[in-house]
C-alpha positions as CSV (number, residue, x, y, z in Angstrom):
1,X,169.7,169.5,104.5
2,X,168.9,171.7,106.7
3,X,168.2,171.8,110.8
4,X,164.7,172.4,110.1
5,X,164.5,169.7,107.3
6,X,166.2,167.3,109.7
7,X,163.8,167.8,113.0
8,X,160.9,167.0,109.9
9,X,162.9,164.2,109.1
10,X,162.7,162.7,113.1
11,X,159.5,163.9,113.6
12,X,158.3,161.5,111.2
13,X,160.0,158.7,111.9
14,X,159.2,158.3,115.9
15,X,155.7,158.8,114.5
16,X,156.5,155.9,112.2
17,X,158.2,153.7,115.1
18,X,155.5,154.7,117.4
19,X,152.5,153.6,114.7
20,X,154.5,150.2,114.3
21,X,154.7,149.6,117.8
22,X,151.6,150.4,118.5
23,X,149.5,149.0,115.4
24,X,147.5,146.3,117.3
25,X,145.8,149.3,120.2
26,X,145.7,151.2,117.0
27,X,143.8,148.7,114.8
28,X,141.6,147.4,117.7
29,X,140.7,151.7,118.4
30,X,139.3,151.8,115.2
31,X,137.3,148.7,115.6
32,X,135.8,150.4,118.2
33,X,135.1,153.2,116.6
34,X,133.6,151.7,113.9
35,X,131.3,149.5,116.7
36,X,130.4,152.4,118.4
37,X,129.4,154.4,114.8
38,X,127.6,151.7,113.5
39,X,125.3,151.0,116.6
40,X,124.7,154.8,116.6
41,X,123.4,154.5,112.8
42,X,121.7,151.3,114.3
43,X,119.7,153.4,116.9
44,X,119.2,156.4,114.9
45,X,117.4,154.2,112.4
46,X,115.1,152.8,115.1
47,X,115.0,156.4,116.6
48,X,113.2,157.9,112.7
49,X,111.4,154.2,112.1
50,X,107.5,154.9,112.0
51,X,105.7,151.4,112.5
52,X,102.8,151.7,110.3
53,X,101.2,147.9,111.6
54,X,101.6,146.1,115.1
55,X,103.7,143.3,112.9
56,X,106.7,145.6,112.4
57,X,107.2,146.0,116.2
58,X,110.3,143.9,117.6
59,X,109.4,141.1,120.1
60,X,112.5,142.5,121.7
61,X,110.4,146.0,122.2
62,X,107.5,144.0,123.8
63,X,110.2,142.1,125.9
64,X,111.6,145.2,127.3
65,X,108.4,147.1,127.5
66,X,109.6,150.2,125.2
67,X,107.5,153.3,125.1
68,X,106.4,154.5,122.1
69,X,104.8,158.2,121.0
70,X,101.7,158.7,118.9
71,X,98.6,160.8,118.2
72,X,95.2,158.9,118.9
73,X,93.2,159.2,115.6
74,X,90.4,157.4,116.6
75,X,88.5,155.2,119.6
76,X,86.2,152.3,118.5
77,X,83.4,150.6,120.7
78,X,85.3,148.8,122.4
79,X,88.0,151.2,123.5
80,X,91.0,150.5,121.5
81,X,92.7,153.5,120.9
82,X,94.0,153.7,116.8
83,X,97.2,155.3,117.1
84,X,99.4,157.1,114.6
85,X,103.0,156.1,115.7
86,X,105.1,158.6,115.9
87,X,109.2,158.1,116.0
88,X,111.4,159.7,118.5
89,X,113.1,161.9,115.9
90,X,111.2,162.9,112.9
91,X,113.0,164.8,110.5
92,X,110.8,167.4,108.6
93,X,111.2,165.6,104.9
94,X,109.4,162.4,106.8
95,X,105.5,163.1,106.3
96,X,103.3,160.6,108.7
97,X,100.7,158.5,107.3
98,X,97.2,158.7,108.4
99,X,95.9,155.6,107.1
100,X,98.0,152.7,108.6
101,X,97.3,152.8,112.5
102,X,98.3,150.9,115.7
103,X,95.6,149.4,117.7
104,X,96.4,150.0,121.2
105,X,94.1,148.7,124.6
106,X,94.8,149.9,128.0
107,X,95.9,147.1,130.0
108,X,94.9,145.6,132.6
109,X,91.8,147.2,133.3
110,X,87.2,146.8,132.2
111,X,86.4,150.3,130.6
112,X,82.9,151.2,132.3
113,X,80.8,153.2,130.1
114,X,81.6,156.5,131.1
115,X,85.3,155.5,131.0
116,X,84.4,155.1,127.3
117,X,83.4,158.5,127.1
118,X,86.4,160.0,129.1
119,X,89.2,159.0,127.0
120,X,86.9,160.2,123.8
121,X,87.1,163.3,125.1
122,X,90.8,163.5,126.7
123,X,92.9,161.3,124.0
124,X,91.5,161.7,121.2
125,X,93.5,163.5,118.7
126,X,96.1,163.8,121.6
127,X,99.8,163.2,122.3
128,X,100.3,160.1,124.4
129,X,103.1,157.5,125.3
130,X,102.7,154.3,124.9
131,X,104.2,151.2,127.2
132,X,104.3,148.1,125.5
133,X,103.5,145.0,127.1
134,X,101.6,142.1,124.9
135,X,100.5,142.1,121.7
136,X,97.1,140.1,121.6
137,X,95.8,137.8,118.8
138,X,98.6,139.1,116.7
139,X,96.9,143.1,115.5
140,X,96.3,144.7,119.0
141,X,99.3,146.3,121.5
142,X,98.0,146.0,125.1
143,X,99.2,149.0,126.3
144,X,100.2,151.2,129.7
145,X,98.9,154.8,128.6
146,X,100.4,158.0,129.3
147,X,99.5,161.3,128.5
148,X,101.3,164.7,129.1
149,X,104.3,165.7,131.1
150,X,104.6,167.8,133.9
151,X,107.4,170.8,133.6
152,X,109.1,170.5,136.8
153,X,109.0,166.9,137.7
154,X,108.9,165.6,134.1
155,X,106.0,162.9,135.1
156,X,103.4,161.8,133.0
157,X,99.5,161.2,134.1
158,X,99.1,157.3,133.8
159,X,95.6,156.5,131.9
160,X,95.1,153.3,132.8
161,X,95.6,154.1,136.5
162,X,93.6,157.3,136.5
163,X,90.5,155.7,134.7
164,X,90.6,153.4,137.6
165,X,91.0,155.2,140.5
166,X,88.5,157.8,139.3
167,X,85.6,154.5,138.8
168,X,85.8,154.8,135.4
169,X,87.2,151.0,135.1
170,X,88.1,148.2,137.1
171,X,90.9,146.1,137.4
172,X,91.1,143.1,135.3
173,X,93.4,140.0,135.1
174,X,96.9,140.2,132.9
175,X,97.9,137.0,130.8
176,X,100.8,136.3,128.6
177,X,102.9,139.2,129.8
178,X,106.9,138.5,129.3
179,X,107.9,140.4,132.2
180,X,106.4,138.9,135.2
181,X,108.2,141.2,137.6
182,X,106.7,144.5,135.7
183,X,103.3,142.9,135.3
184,X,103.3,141.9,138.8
185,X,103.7,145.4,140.0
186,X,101.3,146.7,137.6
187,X,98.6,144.5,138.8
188,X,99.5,146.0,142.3
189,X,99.2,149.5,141.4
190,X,95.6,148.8,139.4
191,X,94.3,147.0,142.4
192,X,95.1,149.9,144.8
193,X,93.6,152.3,142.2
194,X,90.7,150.3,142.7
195,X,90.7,149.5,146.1
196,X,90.5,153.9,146.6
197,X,88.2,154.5,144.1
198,X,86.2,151.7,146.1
199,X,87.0,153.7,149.7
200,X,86.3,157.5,148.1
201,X,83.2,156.0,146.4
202,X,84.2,157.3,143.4
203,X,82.0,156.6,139.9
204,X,81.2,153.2,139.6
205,X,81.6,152.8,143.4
206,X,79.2,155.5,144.4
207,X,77.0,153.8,147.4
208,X,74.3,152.7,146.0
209,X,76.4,150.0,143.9
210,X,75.2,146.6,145.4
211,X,78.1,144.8,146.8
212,X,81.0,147.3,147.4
213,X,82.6,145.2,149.9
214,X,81.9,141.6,148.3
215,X,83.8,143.4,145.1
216,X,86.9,144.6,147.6
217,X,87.1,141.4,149.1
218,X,87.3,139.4,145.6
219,X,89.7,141.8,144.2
220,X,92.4,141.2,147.1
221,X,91.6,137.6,146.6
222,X,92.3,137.9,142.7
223,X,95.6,139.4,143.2
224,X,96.3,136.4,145.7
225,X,95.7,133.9,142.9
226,X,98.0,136.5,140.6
227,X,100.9,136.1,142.8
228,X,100.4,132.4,143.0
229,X,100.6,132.6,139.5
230,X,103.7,134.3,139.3
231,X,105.2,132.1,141.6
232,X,104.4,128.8,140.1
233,X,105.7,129.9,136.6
234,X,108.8,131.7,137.8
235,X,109.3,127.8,139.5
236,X,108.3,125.8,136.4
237,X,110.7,127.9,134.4
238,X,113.5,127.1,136.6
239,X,112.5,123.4,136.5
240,X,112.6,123.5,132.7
241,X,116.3,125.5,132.8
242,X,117.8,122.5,134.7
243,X,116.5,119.8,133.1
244,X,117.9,121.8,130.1
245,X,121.6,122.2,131.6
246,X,121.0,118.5,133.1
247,X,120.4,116.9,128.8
248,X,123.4,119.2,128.1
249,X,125.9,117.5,130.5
């Protein structure tokens, strides 16, 4: 046997020692891998998923408040926006369907007439984002709306604040919303909306609406009773968790 043949020959057996000694880190490594590769598969199958009815939606999107692309096919009387979802990733074998859409309302807000007619002619058959909040009576996504994105700062116009603060809507009162944190600071960014479309007199405000102030002052006192809100269910759920941990023990 050769020198060559011998150095082979130790080569592979300090490979052999070193896998023996080793094998546990080894083992648990590809674990790992195997973790990582199958959560990957896990998100790129949520990343090319197209929800085709409000039902396929995880309560765990809801929960987090997930953003979600589509195209807005149509806009009924009442404002709901249907919505053809569109996933993240969308290979070019994967044709959309036109016929099974999302209902989607902009939360938080009263769509004035002419707010009807705005988003008719600025989402329709447009690209939006969609931040999911609450799904009501079990078929309709109540929705933060957002449309475009700017080049440099990569921002994107929020509708639901825009229609406000231009007098196209007013503010109105979010229920049932997981998140209480996130809808608590939504609630304050619509009520500012509407408190400046209010000062600038802007659509709906315009002077000649009767009671401008009467509608200010009732709007700071909503968001009071919001807070209070809040507060009393963050306190009743922290009640409930200790009489929990309390039958536990």
């Amino acid at each position: 046997m050769g020198d060559k043949d011998v150095e082979q020959t130790n080569s592979f057996n300090k490979l052999s020692i070193f896998i023996d000694d080793n094998l546990r880190v080894i083992r648990l490594g590809v674990t790992v891998c195997m973790g990582i590769g199958l959560i990957f598969i896990a998100r790129s199958a949520r990343m090319l998923k197209t929800f085709t009815s409000v039902s396929e939606i995880p309560a765990t999107f809801v929960n987090k408040n997930i953003k979600l692309r589509g195209v807005v096919k149509s806009i009924d009387e009442n404002g709901i926006l249907m919505v053809q979802h569109v996933p993240v990733y969308r290979p070019s074998f994967i044709k959309l369907r036109n016929d099974n859409l999302l209902n989607v309302k902009l939360l938080g807000l009263e769509l004035h007439e002419n707010g009807h007619s705005w988003i008719k002619s600025h989402l329709l058959d447009k690209h939006i984002w969609f931040e999911l909040f609450n799904i009501h009576d079990k078929r309709i996504l109540e929705c933060m709306v957002f449309k475009g994105e700017n080049f440099i700062t990569r921002s994107r116009t929020n509708i639901n604040e825009l229609l406000i603060k231009d007098g196209l809507a007013m503010a109105a009162t979010i229920k049932q919303i997981e998140n209480k944190r996130k809808a608590s600071q939504v609630v304050q960014k619509l009520i500012k909306a509407e408190i400046q479309a209010q000062s600038n007199e802007r659509g709906l405000w315009v002077s000649t609406s009767p009671g401008v102030m009467d509608r200010l002052y009732n709007l700071k006192d909503r968001f009071k009773d919001w807070r209070s809100h809040i507060k009393r269910s963050f306190i009743s759920s922290q009640s409930r968790m200790l009489e929990y941990f309390r039958r536990k023990n």
